[in-house]
C-alpha positions in Angstrom: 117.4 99.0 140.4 119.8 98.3 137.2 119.2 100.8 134.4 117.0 100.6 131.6 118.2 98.9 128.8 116.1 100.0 125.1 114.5 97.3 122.9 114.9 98.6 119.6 114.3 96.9 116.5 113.8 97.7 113.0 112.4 95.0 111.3 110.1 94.0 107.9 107.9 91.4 109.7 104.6 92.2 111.8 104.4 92.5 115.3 102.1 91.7 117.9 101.5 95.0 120.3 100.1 92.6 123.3 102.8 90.1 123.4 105.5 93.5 123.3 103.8 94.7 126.3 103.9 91.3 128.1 107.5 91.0 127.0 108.0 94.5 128.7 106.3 93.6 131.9 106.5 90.1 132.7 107.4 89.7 136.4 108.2 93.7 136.7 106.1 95.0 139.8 107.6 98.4 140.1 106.0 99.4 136.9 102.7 101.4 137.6 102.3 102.5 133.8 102.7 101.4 130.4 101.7 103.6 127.6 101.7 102.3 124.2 101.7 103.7 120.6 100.9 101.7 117.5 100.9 103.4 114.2 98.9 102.4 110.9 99.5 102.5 107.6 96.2 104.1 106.1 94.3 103.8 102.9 94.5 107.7 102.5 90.8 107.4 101.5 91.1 104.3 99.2 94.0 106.3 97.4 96.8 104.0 99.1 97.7 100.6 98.3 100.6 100.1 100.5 103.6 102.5 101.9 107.1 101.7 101.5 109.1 102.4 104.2 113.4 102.6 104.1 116.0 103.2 105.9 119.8 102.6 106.3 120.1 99.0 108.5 122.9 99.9 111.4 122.0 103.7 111.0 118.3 103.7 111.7 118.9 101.7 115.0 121.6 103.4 116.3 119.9 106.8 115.9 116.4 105.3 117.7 118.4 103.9 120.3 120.5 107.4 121.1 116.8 109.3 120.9 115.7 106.3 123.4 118.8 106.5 125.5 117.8 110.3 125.8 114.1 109.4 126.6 115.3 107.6 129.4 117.9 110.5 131.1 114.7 113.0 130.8 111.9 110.6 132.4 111.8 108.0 135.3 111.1 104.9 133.1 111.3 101.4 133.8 111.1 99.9 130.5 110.7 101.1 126.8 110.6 99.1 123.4 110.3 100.9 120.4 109.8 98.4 116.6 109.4 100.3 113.5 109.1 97.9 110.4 110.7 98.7 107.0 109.4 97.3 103.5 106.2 97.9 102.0 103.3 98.0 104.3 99.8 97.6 103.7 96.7 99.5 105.1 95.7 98.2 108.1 99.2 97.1 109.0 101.1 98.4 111.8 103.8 100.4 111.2 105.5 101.6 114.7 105.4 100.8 118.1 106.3 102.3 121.2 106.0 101.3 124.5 106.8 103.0 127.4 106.7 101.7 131.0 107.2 103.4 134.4 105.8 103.7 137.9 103.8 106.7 137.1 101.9 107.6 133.7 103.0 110.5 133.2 106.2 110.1 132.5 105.2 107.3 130.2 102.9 109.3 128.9 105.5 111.9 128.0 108.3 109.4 127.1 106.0 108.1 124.3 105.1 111.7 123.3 109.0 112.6 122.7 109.8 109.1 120.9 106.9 109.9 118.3 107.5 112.7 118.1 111.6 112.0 116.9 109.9 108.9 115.0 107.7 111.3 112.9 109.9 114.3 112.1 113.9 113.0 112.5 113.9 109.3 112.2 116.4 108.0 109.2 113.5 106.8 107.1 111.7 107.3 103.8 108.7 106.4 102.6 107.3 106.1 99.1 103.5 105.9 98.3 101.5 103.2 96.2 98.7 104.2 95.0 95.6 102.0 94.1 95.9 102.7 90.8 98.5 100.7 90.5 100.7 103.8 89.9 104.1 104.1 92.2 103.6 108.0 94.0 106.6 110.3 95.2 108.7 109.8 98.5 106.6 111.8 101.1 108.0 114.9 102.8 108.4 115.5 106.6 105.2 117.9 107.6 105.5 120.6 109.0 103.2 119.8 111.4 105.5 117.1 112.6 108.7 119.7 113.0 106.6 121.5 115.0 105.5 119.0 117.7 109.2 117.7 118.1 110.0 121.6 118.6 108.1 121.4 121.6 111.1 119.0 123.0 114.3 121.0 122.6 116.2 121.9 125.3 117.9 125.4 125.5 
């Protein structure tokens, strides 16, 4: 078996979460599992007209694909994609992906825990609100919430 190799792209264009997961496991029968992961940018309760998302190009993907490289040393995985799109995003439009693929679920199960984990709380991005108003909102803090489940990760 060779070793797994990351799929990591940052990118501004929309993405199709079936035709990632076909990518990932065309012709692969030693894959038992794939779990998957889509986020969505949300309206916030009509508040939100889009979220701007950016990030440092070179920088963002070599920090995703160290967090992924480490994904794969912790769990038995036989695949893993991660996309996370930059730009300003609308509600109902995907924001991140990952997929995670092995012969068991759980540890694809807990491969895409860890990535969103890192994704939400440490990734090298910033987002900015819109509002419906037409009025331009403040860049939006890490929560605390988020620190907390990527604790859960750390190694001693």
């Amino acid at each position: 078996m060779s070793a797994v190799v990351p799929v990591v792209r940052i990118q501004a264009e929309d993405f199709d979460v079936a035709a990632e997961i076909a990518r990932l496991t065309r012709r692969r029968y030693d894959i038992g599992a794939v779990v998957t992961f889509s986020g969505l940018c949300r309206d916030e309760q009509g508040r939100l007209s889009a979220l701007e998302l950016e990030h440092y190009p070179g920088m963002a993907e070599a920090e995703i694909s160290r967090i992924a490289g480490e994904a794969i040393a912790r769990w038995p995985l036989q695949g893993l994609t991660i996309i996370h799109r930059h730009g300003k995003i609308a509600p109902g439009e995907n924001i991140v992906l990952v997929v995670a693929a092995s012969a068991h679920r759980q540890a694809a199960f807990d491969a895409a825990n860890f990535l969103m984990d890192y994704l939400k709380s440490r990734a090298p991005f910033w987002k900015k609100e819109h509002h419906s108003d037409g009025s331009e909102g403040g860049w939006v803090d890490a929560k605390e919430a988020d620190d907390k489940a990527a604790s859960r990760w750390k190694r001693d």
